[in-house]
C-alpha positions as CSV (number, residue, x, y, z in Angstrom):
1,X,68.2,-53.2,72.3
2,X,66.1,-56.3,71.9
3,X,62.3,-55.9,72.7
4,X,62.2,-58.7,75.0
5,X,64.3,-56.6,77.6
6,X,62.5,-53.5,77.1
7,X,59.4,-55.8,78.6
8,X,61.1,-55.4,82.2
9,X,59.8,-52.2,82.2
10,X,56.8,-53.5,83.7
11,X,58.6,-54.5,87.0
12,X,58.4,-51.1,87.9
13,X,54.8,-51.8,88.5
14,X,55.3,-55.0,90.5
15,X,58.4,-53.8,92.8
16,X,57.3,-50.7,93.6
17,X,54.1,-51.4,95.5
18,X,53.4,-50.0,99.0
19,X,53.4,-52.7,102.0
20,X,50.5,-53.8,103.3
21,X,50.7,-51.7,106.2
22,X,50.5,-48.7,104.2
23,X,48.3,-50.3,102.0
24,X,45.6,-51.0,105.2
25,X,46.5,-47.6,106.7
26,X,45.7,-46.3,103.0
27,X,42.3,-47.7,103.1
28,X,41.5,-46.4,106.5
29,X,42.5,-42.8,105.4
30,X,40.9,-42.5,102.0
31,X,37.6,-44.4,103.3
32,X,37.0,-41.8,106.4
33,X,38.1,-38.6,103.9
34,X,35.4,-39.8,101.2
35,X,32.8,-39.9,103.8
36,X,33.4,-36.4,105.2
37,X,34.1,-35.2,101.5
38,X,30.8,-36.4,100.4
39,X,29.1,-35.2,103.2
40,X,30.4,-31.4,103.3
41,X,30.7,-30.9,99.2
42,X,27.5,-33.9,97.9
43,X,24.8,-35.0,100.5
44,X,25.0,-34.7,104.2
45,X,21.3,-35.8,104.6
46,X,21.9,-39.2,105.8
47,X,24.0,-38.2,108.4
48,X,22.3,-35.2,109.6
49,X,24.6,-32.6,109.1
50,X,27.2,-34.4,111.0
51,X,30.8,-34.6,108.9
52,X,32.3,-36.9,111.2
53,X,29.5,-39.2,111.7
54,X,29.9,-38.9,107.9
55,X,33.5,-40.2,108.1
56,X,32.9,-43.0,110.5
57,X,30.1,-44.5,108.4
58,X,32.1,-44.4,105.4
59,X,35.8,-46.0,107.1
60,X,32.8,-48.2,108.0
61,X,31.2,-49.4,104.6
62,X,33.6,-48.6,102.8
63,X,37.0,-49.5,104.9
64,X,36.0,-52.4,106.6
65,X,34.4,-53.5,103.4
66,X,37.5,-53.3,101.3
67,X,39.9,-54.4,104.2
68,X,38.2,-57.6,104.6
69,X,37.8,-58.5,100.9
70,X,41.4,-58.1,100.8
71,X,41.9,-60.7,102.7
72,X,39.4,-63.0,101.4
73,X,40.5,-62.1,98.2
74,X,44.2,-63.2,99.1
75,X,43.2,-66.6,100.7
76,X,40.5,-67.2,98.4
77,X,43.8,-67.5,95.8
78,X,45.7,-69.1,98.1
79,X,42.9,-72.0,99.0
80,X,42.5,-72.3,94.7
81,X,46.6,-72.9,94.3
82,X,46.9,-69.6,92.6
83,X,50.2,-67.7,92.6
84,X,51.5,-64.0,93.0
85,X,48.7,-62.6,95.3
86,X,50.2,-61.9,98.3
87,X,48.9,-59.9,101.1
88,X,50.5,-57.0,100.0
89,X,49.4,-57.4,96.1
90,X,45.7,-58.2,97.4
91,X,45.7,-54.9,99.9
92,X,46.7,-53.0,97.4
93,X,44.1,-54.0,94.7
94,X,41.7,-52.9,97.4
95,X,42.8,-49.8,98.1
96,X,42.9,-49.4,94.6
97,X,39.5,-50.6,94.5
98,X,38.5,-48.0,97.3
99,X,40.1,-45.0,95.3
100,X,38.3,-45.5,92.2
101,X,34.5,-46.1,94.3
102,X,35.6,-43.2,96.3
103,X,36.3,-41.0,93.3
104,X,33.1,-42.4,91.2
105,X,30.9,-41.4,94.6
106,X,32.3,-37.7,94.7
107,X,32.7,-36.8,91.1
108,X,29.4,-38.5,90.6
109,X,27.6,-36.6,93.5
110,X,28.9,-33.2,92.1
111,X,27.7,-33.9,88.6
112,X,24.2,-35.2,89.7
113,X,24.1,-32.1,92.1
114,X,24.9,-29.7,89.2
115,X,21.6,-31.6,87.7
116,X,19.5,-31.3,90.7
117,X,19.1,-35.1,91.4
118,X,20.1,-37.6,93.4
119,X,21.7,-40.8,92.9
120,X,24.2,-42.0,96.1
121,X,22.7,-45.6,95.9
122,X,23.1,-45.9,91.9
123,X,26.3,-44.5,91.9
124,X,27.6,-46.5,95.0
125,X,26.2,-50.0,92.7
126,X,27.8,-48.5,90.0
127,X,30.7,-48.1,91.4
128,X,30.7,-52.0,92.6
129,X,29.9,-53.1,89.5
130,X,33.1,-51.1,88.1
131,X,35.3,-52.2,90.4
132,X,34.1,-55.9,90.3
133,X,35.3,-56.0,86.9
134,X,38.6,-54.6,87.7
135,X,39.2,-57.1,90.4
136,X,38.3,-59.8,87.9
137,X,40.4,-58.9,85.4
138,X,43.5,-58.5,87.8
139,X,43.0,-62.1,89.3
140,X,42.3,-63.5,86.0
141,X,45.6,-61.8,84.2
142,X,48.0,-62.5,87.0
143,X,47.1,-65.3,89.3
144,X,46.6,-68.3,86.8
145,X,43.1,-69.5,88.4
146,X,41.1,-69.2,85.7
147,X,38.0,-66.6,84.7
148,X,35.5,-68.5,86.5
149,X,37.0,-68.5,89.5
150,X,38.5,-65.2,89.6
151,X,34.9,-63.5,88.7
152,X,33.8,-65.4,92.0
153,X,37.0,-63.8,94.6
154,X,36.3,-60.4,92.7
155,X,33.1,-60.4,94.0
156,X,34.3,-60.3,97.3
157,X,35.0,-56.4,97.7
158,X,32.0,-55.0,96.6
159,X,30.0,-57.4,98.2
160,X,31.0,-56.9,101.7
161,X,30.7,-52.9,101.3
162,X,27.3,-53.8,99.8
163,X,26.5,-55.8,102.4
164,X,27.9,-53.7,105.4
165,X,25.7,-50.6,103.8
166,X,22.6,-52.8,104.1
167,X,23.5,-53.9,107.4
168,X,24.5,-50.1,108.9
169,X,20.8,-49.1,106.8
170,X,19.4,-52.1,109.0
171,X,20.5,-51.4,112.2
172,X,19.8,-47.4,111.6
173,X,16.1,-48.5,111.3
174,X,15.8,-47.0,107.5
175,X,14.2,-50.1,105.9
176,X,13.4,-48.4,102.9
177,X,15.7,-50.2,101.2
178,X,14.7,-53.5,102.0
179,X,11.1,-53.3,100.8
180,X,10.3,-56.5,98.5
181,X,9.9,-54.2,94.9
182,X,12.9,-52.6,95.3
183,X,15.1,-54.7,96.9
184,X,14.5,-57.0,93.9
185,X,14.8,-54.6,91.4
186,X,17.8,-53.4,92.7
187,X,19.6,-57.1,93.4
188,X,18.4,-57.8,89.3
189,X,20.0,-54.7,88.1
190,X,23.5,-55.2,89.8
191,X,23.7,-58.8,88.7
192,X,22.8,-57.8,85.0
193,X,25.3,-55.3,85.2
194,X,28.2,-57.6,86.5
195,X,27.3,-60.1,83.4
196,X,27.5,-57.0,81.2
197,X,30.7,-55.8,82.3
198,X,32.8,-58.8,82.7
199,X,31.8,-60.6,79.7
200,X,32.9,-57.3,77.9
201,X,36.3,-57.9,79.7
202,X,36.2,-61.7,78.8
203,X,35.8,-60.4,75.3
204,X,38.3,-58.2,75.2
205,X,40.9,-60.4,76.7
206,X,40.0,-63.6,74.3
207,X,40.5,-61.0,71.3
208,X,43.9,-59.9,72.3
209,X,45.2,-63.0,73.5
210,X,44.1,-65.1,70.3
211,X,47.4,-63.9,68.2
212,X,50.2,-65.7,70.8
213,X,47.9,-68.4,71.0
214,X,47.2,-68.5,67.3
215,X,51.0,-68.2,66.6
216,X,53.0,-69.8,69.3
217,X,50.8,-71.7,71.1
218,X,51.1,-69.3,74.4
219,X,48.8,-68.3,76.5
220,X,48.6,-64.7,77.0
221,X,47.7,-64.3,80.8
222,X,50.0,-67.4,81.4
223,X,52.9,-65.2,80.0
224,X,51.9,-62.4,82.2
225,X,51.5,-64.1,85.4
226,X,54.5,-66.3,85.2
227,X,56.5,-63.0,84.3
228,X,55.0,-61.8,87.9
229,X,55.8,-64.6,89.8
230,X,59.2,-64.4,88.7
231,X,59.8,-60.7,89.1
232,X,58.3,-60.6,92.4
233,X,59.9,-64.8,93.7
234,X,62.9,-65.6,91.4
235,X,60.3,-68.2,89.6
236,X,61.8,-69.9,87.0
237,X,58.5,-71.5,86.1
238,X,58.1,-69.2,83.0
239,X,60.9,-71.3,81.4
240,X,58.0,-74.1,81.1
241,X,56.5,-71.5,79.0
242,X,59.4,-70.8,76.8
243,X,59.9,-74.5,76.1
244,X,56.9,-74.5,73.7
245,X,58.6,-72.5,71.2
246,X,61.8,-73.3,71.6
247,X,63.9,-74.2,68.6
248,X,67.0,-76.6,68.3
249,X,70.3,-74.4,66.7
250,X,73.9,-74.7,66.5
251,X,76.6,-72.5,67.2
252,X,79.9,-72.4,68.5
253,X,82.0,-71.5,72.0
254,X,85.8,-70.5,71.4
255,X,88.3,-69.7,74.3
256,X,91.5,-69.0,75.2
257,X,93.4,-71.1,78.3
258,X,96.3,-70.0,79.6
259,X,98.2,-72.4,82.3
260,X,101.0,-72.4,84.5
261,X,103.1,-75.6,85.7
262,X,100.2,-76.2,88.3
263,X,97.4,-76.4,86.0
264,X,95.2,-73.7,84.3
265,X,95.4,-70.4,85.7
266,X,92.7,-68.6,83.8
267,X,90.4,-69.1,80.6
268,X,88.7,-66.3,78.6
269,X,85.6,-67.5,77.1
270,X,83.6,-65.9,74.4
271,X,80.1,-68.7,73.8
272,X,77.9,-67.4,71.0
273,X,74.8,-67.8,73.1
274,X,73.1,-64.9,74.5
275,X,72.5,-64.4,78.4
276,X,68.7,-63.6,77.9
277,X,65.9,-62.7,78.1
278,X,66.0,-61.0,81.5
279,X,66.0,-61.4,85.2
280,X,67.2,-65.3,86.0
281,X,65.5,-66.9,83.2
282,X,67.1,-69.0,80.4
283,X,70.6,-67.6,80.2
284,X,70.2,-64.4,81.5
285,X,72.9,-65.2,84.2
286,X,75.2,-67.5,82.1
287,X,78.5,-65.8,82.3
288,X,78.3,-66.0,86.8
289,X,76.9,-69.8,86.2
290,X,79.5,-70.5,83.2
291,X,82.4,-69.1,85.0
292,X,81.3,-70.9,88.2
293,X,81.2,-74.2,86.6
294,X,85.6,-73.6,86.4
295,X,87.9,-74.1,89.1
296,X,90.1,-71.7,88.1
297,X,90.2,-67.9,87.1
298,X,87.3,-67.7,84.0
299,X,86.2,-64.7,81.9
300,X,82.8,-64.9,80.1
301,X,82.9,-62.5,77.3
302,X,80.3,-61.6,74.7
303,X,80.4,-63.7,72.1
304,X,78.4,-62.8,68.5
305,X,74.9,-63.2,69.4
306,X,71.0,-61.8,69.4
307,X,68.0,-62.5,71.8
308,X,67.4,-64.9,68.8
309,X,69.9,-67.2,71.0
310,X,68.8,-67.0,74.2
311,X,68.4,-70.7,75.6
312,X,65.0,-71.5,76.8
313,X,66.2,-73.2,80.4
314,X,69.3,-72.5,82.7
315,X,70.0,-76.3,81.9
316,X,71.3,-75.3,78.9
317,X,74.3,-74.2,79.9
318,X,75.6,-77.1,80.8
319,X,75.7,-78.1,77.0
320,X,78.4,-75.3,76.5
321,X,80.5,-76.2,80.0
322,X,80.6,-79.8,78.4
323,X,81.8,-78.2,75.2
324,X,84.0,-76.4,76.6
325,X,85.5,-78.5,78.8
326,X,85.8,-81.4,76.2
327,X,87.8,-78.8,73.9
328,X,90.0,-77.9,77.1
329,X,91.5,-82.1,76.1
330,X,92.3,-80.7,72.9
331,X,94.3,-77.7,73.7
332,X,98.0,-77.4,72.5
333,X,99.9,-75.0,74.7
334,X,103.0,-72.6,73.4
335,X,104.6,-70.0,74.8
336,X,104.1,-67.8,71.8
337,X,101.8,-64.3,71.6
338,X,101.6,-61.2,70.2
339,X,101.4,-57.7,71.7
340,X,98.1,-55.8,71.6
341,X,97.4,-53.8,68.4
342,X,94.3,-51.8,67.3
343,X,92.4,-51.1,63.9
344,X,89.9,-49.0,63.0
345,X,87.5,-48.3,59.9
346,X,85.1,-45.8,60.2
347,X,82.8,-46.8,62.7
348,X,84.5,-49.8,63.7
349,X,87.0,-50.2,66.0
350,X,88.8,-53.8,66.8
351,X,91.9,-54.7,69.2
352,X,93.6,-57.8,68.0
353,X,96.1,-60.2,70.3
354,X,97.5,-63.2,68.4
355,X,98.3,-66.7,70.8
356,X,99.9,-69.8,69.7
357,X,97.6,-70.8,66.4
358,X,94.6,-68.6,67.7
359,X,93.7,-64.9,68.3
360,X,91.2,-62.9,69.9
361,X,89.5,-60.0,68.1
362,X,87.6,-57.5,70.3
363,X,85.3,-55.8,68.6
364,X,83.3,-52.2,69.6
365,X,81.4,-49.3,68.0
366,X,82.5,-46.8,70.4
367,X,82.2,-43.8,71.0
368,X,79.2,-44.8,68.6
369,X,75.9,-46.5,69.9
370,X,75.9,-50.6,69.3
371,X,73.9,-53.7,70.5
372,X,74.2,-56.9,70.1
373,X,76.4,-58.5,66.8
374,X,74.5,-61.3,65.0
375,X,76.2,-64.6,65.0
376,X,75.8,-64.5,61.1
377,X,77.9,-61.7,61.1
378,X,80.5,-62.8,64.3
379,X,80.9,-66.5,61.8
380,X,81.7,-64.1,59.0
381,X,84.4,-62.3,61.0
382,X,85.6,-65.5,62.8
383,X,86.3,-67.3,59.3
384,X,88.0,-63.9,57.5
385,X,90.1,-64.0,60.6
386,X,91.4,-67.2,60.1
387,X,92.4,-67.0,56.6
388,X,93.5,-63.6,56.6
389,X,95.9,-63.8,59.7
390,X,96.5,-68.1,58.9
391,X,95.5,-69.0,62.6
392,X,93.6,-72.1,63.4
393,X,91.0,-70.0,66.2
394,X,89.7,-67.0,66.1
395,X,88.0,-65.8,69.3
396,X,85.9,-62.8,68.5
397,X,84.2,-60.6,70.8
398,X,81.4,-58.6,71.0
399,X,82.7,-55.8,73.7
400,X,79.2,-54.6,74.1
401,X,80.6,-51.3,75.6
402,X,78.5,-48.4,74.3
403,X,74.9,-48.2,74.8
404,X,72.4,-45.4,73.8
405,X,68.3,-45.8,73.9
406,X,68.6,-45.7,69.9
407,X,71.6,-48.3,69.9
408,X,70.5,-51.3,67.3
409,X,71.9,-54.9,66.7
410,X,74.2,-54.9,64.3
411,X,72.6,-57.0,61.5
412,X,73.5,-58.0,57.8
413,X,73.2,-55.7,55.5
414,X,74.0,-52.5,57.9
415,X,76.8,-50.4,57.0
416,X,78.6,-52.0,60.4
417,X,79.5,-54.9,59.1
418,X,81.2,-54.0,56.0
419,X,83.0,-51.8,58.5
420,X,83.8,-54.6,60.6
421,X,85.0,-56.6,57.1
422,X,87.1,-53.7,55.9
423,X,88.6,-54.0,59.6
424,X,89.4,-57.3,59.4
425,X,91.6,-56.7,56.4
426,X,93.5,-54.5,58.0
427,X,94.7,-57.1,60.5
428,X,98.6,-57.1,60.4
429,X,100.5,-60.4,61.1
430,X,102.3,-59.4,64.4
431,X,105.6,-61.5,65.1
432,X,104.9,-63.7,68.3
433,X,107.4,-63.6,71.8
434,X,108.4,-66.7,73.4
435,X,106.9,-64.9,76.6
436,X,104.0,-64.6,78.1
437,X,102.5,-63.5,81.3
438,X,99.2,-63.1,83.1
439,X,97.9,-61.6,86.4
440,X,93.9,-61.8,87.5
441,X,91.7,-60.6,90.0
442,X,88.3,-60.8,90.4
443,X,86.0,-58.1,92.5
444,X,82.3,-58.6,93.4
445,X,81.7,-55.0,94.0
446,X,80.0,-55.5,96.8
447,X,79.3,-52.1,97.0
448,X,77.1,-52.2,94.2
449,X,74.6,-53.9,92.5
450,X,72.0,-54.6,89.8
451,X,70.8,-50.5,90.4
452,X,73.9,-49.6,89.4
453,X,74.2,-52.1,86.2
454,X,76.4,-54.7,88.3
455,X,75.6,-58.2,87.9
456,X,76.4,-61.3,90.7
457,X,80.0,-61.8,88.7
458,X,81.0,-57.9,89.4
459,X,84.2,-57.1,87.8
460,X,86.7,-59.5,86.5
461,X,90.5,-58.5,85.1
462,X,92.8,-60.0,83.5
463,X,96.3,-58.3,82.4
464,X,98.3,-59.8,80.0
465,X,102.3,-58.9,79.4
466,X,104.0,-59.7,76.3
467,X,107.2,-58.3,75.3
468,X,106.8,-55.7,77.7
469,X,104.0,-54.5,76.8
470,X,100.9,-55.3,79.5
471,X,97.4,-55.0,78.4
472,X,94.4,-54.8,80.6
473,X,91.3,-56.8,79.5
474,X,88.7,-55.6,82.0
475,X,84.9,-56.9,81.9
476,X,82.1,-55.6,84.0
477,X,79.1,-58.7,84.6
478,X,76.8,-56.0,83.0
479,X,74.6,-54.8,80.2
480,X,76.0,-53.2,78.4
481,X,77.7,-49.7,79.3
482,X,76.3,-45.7,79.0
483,X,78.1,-44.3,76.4
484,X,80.9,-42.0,76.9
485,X,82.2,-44.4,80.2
486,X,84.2,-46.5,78.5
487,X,86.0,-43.6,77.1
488,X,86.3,-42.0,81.2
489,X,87.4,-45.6,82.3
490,X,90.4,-45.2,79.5
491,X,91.6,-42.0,80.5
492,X,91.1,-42.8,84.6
493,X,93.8,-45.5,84.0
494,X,96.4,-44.0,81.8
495,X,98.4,-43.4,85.0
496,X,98.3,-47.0,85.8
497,X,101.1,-49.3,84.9
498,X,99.7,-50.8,81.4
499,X,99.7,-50.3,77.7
500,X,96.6,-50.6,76.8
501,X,92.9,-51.8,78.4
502,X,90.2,-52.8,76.9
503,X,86.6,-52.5,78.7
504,X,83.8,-55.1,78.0
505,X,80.4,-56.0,79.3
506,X,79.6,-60.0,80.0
507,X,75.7,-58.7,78.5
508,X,74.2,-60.8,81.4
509,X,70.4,-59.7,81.4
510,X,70.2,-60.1,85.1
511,X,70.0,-56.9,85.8
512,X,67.3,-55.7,83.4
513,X,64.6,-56.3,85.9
514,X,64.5,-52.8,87.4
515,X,62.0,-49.9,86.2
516,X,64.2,-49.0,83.4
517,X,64.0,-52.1,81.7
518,X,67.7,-51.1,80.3
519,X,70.3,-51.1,83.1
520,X,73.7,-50.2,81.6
521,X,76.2,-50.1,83.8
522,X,78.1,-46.1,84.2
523,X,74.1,-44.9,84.9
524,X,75.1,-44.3,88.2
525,X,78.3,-43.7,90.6
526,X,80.8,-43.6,87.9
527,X,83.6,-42.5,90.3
528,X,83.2,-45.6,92.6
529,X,83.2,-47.5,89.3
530,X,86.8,-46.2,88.3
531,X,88.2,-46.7,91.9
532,X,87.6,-50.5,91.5
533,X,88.6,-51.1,88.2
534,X,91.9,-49.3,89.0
535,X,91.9,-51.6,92.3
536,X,91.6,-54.5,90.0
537,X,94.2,-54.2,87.4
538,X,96.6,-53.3,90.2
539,X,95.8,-56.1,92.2
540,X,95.9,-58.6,88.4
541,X,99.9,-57.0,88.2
542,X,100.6,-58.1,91.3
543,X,99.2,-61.6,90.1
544,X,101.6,-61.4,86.8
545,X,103.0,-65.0,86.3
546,X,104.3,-67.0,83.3
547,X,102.2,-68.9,81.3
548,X,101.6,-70.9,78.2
549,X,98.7,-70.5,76.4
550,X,96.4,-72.5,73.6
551,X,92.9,-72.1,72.1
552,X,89.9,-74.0,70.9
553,X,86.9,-73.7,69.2
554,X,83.9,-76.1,69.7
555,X,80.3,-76.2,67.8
556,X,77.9,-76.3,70.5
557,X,75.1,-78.9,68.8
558,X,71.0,-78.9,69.9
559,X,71.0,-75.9,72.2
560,X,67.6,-75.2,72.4
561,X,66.9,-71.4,71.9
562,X,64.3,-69.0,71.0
563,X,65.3,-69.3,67.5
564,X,65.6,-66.5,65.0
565,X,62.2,-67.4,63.5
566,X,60.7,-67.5,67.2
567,X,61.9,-64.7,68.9
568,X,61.3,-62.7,66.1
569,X,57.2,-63.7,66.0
570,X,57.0,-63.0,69.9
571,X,58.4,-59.6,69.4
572,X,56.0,-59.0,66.5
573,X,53.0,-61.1,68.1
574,X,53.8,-58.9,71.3
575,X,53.7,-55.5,69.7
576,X,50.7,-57.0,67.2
577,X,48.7,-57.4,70.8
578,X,49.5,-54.1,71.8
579,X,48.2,-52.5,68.9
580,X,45.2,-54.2,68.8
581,X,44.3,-53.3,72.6
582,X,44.8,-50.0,72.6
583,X,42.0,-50.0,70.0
584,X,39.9,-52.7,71.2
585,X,40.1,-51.9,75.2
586,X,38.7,-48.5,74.8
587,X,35.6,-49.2,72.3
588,X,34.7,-52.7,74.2
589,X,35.3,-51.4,78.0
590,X,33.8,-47.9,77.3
591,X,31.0,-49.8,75.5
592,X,30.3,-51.9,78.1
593,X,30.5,-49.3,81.4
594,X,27.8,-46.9,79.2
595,X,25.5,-49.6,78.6
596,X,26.3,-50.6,82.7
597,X,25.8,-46.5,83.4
598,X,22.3,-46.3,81.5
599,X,20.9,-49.9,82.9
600,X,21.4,-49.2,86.5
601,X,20.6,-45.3,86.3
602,X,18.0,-45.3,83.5
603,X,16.8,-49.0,83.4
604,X,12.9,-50.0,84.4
605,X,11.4,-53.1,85.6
């Protein structure tokens, strides 16, 4: 599995945050229970003794401070054109916020009780200071306003709880806080301390950003915060993004047609384009918008292809309809085809159906682990094909149908391929019947959905009969499939009135914006799986009608795509950022907070 889908991971972190209700109700609880915590376990001086007093003041400062720079932090994005921040994302950042001044207050309390000192007003600055930073960086990274302006919204928290503290001190007649010396001293220390610490997180994200800029001309925190906005609202805007480094490539569509007296009845469709990278962008959806794009019954397969072919923009796709559909003008139909055979070497396994001048070859590594089959390899198959078996097409097809966490694309030089060679040669030349039928049906599985690995297309089946024989070409709009299910599907069916079956995945990557990242389908509710792929291929008999049949094959010319050499330096550039954060963040940020720690602690005047 490609990198790029692994990065959907990260929704896990952007789906799965509380409402705002809970978020609000959240800051009211922890706000009151840090008060009365502080009071019973650090200092109860200021509120004489009295733990509930102690609580109130607290939901006070620190509640209503947090709740209201929530808001402000929320419309303050809003008023600047910034995106992602909704109420809920804002809240939450607060009570975030609020948990980490909370935490800072009590651990801190303990620590400088165990020293015999005191230090509530330091370590309530301190704590400010911290979480000024963190609200900076968070606006900065996700919201696409700029540093500037999101170091002047995350000021907004700690501010107000500043600010309601002096005010409750006010109105509580203890002015000694508000004496000229120390008042000064103490409004010079927080502001140094804010420089400090957020031009330490400047720092650090210039350092780790400078490689995608560097290489690709990306911004990093444009990356991020257009991924957001399209995990959390269906954006498609990070496709502006993509377009930078997209690269021009060839490559080829080929397809089968088969057509009764009324017109065509169904076409199976294997485009050597990748439905990538994830969730609705580029061509992660291509085999539901392909398919739509047909009046009649259409299959989407898998064709030979990496993340190195994703296209860049969902307009791509109309490059392959038009191919597609000009190579439908070009079709000659016969009556002729083959019955289904199989071959296997080693770890390769193919099923092979000749019809008219063209045959399909459908290609899997189960009960072994497999990804994605580079379209160097797939072109290598496709023209072996055609001279070994003398055909004029040779639709090959990635079945995609065995998935483990391990599984790797099947590249050149891995033993696979010379499997998938030796395989080829195996191919007999299989006499061809003047006779052909075909039934299809076509289930949304409405039941399910992307949490069980189904994409928007659900489950499409096709069953062809030749000389008797019927053959059931089943293909889940998934990604890929657990391993072992394609096996259980097999054996559910055997009582069923076919031949043989073959089980595919379309590898849309519309569903690989869940927590896993990976989302192949036969996770989950394997049983209800079965019952409607039996449903299907009874209800495609029922549809079993004569047909002719033809293929084509069309080169599909200036899709714009990642590009091998692209998609290759994001994945590297990607991990190359990683790397160097997980060193940097912890020697800059630490760095910085200590120096923060000592100058508002330790520092003089």
């Amino acid at each position: 599995m490609s990198s790029m889908s692994s990065v959907a991971g990260l929704s896990k972190y952007i789906k799965t945050l509380p409402s705002t209700k809970r978020s609000i109700v959240g800051i009211c609880i922890v706000s009151f229970l840090t008060g009365i915590i502080y009071a019973t376990f650090v200092s109860s001086d200021l509120f004489s003794g009295n733990i509930l007093l102690a609580g109130f003041s607290s939901f006070l400062i620190l509640g209503v401070g947090s709740f209201l720079g929530g808001c402000l932090n929320q419309q303050g994005v809003k008023v600047l054109h910034g995106i992602n921040l909704k109420i809920k994302h804002s809240m939450f950042l607060s009570l975030l916020s609020l948990v980490i001044i909370s935490l800072i207050l009590i651990i801190g309390g303990l620590i400088f009780n165990l020293l015999n000192s005191s230090a509530s007003s330091d370590l309530l600055l301190f704590a400010c200071v911290f979480i000024y930073g963190i609200n900076t960086l968070v606006l900065w990274s996700t919201t696409k306003i700029g540093f500037i302006k999101s170091a002047i919204i995350g000021i907004f928290q700690p501010l107000l709880i500043l600010a309601i503290l002096v005010l409750t001190l006010f109105l509580g007649s203890d002015t000694s806080l508000f004496s000229t010396p120390l008042f000064i001293n103490t409004t010079i220390k927080a502001v140094i301390a804010c420089v400090i610490f957020i031009l330490a997180i400047y720092s650090f994200i210039k350092i780790v950003a400078s490689p995608l800029e560097k290489n690709l001309n990306i911004g990093m925190l444009d990356l991020i915060s257009l991924f957001i906005a399209h995990m959390n609202e269906g954006s498609t805007l990070l496709e502006s993004t993509f377009s930078q480094m997209g690269e021009s490539i060839d490559t080829i569509v080929t397809f089968i047609s088969f057509r009764t007296k009324d017109g065509i009845k169904s076409l199976f469709i294997s485009p050597s384009v990748h439905p990538g990278p994830l969730g609705n962008i580029g061509g992660s959806n291509m085999p539901t918008i392909l398919s739509d794009r047909f009046d009649n019954f259409t299959m989407v397969a898998h064709g030979p292809s990496t993340h190195d072919f994703n296209p860049i923009s969902v307009s791509e796709i109309d490059k392959i309809e038009e191919c597609i559909k000009e190579g439908l003008k070009d079709v000659e139909y016969t009556k002729n085809a083959s019955v289904f055979r199989r071959y296997s070497v080693n770890s390769a396994n193919i099923g092979v159906q000749f019809f008219g001048e063209g045959m399909v070859i459908l290609s899997t590594f189960a009960p072994n682990g497999s990804d994605d089959i580079e379209f160097g390899i797939g072109l290598t198959m496709m023209t072996q094909s055609i001279s070994k078996c003398d055909v004029k097409d040779s639709v090959i097809v990635d079945c995609h149908n065995s998935f483990t966490p391990e599984s790797g694309e099947v590249l050149p030089g891995n033993p696979e391929v010379f499997d998938l060679i030796d395989v080829i040669d195996k191919i007999e030349l299989i006499d061809k019947n003047e006779s052909i039928k075909i039934g299809c049906y076509s289930d949304k599985m409405d039941t399910l959905g992307k949490s069980e690995g189904i994409g928007e297309s659900g489950l499409k089946t096709m069953i062809i009969e030749v000389a008797n024989q019927r053959t059931a070409y089943v293909l889940f709009d998934s990604n890929n499939m657990e391993i072992g299910f394609r096996q259980q599907i097999i054996d559910a069916t055997k009582e069923l009135d076919i031949d043989e079956i073959e089980v595919m995945t379309t590898d849309t990557h519309t569903v690989n914006t869940l927590s896993r990242g990976y989302n192949p389908v036969g996770i989950e509710k394997r049983p209800e799986i079965i019952e409607y792929v039996k449903k299907s291929i009874n209800k495609a008999i029922d549809d079993l009608e004569e047909v002719e049949v033809g293929t084509g094959t069309k080169k599909i010319k200036n899709l714009n795509t990642f590009g091998p050499k692209n998609s290759t330096e994001l994945i590297s550039t990607i991990s190359s950022v990683v790397a160097v954060g997980k060193i940097i963040a912890p020697v800059l940020l630490i760095s910085a907070l200590l120096i923060v720690f000592i100058w508002i602690f330790y520092g003089n005047l």
